[in-house]
C-alpha positions in Angstrom: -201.2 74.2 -62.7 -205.1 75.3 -63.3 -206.0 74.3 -66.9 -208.0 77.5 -67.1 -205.0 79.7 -65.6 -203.0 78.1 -68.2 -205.4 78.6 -70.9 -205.8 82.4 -70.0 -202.0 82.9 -70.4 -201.5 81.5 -73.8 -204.4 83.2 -74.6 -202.5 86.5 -73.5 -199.2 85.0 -75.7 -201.4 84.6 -78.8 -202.8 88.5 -78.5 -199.5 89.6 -77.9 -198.3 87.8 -81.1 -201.1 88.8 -82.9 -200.2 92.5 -81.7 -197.0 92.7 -82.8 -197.7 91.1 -86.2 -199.8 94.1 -86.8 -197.1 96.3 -85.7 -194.9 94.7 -87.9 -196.9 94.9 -91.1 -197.4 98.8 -90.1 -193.7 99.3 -90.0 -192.9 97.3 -93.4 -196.0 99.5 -95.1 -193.6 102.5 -94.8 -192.5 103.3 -98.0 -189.4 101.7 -98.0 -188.2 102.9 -101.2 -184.4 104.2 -101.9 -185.5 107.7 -101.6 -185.3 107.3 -97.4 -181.7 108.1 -95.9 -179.9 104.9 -94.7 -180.3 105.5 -91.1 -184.1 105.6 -91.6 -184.4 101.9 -93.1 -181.9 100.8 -90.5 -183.9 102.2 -87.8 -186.8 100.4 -89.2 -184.7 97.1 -89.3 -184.4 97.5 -85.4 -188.0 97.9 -84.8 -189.0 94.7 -86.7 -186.0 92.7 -85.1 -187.9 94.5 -81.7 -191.4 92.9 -82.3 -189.5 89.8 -83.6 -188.0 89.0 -80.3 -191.4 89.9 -78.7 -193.1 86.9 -80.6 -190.7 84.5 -80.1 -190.4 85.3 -76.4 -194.3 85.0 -76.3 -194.0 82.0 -78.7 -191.4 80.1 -76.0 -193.5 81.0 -73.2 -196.9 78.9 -74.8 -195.3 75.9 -75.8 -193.0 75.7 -71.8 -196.6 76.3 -70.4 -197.7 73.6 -72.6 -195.1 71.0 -71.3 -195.8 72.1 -68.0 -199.6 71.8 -68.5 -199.1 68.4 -70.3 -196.2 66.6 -70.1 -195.4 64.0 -72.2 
């Protein structure tokens, strides 16, 4: 595989992290108090889980590229 094709797509992992660390810190800026209903904070559980699974997707994808890219 091209060393700069491979480069340009962990680049594209490591924005996508970066972007849904942001959205993560968004949601858990909400006041999260006990005033909100139950099914509020839930709701806001599921959408960090959400961007969770988006970063370690993206997170698996650079280190297989990396093993393809370099084996050891």
């Amino acid at each position: 595989m091209n060393n700069i094709t491979a480069e340009r797509v962990i680049k594209r992992q490591y924005n996508t992290i970066m972007d849904e660390e942001a959205k993560i810190r968004r949601i858990l800026s909400i006041e999260t108090d006990n005033s909100l209903p139950e099914q509020l904070s839930f709701g806001l559980l599921v959408r960090v889980e959400q961007h969770l699974d988006v970063i370690i997707n993206a997170q698996n994808r650079i280190v297989l590229l990396q093993q393809i890219v370099k084996p050891d």
